[in-house]
Backbone as a printed PyTorch tensor [residue, N CA C, xyz], in Angstrom:
tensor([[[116.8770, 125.5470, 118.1550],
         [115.8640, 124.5250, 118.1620],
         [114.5510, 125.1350, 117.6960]],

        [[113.4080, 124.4000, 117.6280],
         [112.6680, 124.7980, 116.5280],
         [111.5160, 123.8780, 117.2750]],

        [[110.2390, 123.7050, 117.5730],
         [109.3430, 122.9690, 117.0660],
         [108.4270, 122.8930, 116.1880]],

        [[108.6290, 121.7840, 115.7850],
         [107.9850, 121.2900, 114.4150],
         [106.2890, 120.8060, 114.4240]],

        [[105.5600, 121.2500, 114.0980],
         [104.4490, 119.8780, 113.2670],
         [104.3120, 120.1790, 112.1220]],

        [[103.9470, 118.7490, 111.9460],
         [103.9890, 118.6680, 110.3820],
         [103.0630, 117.3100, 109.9030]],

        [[101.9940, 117.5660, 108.3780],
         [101.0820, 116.2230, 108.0540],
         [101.7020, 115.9770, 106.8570]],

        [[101.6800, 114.7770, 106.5630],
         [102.4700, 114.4540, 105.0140],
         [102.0660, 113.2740, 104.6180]],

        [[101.4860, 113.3700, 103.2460],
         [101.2070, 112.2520, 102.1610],
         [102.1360, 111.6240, 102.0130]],

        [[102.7060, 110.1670, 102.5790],
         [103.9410, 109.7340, 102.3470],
         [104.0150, 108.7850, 100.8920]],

        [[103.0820, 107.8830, 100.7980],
         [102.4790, 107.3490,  99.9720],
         [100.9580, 107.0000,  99.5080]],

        [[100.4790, 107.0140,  98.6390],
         [ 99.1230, 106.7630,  97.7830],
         [ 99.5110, 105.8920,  96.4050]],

        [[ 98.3450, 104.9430,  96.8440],
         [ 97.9370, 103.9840,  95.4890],
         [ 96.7420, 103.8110,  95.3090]],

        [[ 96.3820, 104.2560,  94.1770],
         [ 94.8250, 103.9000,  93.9890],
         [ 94.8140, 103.2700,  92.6270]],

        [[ 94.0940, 102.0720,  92.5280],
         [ 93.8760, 101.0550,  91.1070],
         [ 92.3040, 100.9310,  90.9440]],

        [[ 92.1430, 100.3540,  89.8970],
         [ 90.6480, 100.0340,  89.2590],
         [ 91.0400,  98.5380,  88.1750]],

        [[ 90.1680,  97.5450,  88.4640],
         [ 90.0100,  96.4610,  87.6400],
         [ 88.9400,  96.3900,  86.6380]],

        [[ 89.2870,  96.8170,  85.6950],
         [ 88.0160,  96.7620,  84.4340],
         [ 87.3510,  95.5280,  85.0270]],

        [[ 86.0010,  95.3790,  84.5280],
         [ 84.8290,  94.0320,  84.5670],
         [ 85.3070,  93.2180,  83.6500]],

        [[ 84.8680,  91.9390,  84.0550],
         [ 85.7560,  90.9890,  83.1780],
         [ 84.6490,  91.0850,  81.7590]],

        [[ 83.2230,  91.1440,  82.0780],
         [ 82.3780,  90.9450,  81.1040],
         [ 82.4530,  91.5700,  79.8150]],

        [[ 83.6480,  92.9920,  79.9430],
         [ 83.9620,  93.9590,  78.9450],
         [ 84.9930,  93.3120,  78.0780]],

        [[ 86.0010,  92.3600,  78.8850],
         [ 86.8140,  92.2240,  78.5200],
         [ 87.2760,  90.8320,  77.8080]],

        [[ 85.7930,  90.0270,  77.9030],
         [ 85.7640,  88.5970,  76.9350],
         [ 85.4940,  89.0840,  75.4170]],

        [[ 84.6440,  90.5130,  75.1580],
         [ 85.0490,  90.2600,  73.5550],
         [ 86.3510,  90.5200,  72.8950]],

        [[ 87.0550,  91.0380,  73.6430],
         [ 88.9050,  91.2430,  72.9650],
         [ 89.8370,  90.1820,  73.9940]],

        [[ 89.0440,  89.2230,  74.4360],
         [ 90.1220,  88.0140,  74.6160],
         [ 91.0380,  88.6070,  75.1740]],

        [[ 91.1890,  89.5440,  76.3910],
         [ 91.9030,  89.2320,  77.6950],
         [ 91.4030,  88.7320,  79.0280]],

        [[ 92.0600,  88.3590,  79.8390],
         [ 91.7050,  88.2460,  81.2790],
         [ 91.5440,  88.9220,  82.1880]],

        [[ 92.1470,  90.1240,  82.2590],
         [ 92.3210,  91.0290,  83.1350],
         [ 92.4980,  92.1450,  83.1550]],

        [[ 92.5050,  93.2580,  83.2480],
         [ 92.8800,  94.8880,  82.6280],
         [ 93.2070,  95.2800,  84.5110]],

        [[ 94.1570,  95.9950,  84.8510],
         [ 94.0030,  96.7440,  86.1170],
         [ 94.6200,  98.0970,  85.9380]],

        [[ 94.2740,  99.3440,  86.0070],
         [ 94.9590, 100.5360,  86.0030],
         [ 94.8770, 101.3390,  87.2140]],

        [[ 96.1060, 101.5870,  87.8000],
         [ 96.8770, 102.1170,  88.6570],
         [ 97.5970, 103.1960,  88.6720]],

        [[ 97.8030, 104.3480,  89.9960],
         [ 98.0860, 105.2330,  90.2480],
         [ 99.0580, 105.3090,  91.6380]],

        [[100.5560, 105.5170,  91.2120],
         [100.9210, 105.2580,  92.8090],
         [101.8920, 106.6240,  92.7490]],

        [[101.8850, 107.0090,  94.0220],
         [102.2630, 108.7200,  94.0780],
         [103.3930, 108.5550,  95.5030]],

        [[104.7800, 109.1900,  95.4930],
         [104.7800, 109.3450,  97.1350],
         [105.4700, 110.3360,  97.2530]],

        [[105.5190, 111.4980,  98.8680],
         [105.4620, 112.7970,  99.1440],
         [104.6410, 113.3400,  98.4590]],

        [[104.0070, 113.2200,  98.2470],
         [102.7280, 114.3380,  97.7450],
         [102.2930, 115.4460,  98.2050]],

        [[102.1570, 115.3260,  99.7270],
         [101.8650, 116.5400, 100.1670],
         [102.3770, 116.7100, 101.7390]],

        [[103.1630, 117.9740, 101.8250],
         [104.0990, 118.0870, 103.0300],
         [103.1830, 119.6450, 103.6500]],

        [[102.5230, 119.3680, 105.1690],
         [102.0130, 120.6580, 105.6010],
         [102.8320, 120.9600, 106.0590]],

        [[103.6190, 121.7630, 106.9150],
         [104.2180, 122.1420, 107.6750],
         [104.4640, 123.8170, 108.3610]],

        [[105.2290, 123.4600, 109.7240],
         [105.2170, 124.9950, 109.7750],
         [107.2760, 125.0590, 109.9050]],

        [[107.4290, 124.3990, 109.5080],
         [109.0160, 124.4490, 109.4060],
         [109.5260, 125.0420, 108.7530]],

        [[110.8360, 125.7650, 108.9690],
         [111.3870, 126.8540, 108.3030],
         [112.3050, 126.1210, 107.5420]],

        [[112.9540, 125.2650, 107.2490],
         [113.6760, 124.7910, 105.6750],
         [112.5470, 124.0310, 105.0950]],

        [[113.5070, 123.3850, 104.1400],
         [112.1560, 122.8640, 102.9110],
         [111.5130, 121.4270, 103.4910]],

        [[111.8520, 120.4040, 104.2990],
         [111.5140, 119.5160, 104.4660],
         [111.9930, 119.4290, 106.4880]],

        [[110.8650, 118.8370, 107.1040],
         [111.4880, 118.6420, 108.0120],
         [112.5240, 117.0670, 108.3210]],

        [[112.0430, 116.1090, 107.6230],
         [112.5690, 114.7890, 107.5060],
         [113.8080, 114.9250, 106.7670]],

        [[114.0550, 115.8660, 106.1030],
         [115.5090, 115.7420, 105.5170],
         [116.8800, 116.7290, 106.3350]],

        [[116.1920, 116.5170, 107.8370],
         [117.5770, 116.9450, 109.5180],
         [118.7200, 115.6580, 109.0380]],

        [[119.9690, 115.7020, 108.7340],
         [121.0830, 115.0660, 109.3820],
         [120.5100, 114.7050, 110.7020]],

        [[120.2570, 112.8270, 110.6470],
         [120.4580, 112.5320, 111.8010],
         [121.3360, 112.0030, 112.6870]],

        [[122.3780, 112.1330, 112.1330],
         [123.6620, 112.4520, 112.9060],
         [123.9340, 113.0450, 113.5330]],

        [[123.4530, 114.6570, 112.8820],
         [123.8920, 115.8020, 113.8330],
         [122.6660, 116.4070, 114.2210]],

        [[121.5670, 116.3910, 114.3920],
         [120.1370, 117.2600, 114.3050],
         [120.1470, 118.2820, 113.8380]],

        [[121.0670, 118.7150, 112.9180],
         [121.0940, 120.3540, 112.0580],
         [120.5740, 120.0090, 110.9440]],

        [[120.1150, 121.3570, 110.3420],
         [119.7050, 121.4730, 109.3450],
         [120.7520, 122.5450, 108.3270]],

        [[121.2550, 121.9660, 107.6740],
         [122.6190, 123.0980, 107.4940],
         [122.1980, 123.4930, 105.4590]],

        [[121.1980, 123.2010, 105.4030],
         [120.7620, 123.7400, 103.8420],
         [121.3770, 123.0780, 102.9440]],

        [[121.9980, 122.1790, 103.3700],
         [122.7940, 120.9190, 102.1150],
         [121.9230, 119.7310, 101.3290]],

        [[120.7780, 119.5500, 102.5860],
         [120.3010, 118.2000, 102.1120],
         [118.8960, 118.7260, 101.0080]],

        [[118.5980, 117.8690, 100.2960],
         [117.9680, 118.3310,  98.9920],
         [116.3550, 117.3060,  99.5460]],

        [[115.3140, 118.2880,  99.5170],
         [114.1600, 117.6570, 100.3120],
         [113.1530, 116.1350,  99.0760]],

        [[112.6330, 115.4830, 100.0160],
         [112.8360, 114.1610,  99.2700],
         [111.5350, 114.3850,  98.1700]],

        [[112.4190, 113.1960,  96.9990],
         [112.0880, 113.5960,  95.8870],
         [110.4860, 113.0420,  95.7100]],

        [[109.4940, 113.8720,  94.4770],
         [108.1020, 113.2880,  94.6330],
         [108.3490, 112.2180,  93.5090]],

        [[107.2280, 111.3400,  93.6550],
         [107.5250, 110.2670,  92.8580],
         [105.4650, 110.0010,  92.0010]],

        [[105.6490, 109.8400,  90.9900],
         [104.4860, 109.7230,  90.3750],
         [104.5950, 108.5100,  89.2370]],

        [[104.0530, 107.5980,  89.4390],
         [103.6790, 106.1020,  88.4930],
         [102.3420, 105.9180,  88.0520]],

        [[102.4750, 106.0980,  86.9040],
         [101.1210, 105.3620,  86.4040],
         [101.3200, 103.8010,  85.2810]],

        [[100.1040, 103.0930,  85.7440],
         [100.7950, 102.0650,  84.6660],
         [ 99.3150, 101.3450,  84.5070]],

        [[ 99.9410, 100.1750,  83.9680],
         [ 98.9840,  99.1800,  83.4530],
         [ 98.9090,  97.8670,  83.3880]],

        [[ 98.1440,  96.8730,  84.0270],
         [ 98.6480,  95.3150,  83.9630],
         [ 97.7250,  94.4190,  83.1830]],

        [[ 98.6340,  94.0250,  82.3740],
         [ 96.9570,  93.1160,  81.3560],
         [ 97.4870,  92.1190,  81.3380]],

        [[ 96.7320,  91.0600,  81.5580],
         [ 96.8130,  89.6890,  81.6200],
         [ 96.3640,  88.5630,  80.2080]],

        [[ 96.9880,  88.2360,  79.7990],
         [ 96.3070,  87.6510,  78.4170],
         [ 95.7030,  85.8180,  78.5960]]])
């Protein structure tokens, strides 16, 4: 057994809506650009790679499970 702490970025989204006033001389409605991220950042003082990725079936940690994956999106929504 082991005790754990641990802080973790599970998810982040951060967006921005252009001004519309920019966006009446090229005749759209809307511009929004976005940033969405998740696991980002795992503190820990745990000795395998993730503490959330224990079999909770069995509470072991047996070096099989593959620690969870990061995820990074960027995009864009324009409205015409």
């Amino acid at each position: 057994m082991e005790k754990v702490n641990y802080l973790k970025l599970k998810t982040l989204t951060i967006g921005y809506t252009l001004p519309k006033n920019l966006l009446k001389k090229i005749y759209i409605k809307d511009v929004r650009v976005f940033f969405s991220g998740e696991n980002l950042l795992n503190i820990t003082n745990y000795s395998g790679l993730d503490p959330e990725t224990v079999d909770i079936n069995t509470g072991l940690d047996d070096g099989k499970n593959y620690p969870l994956a990061r995820k990074l999106t960027l995009g864009i929504t324009i409205k015409l």
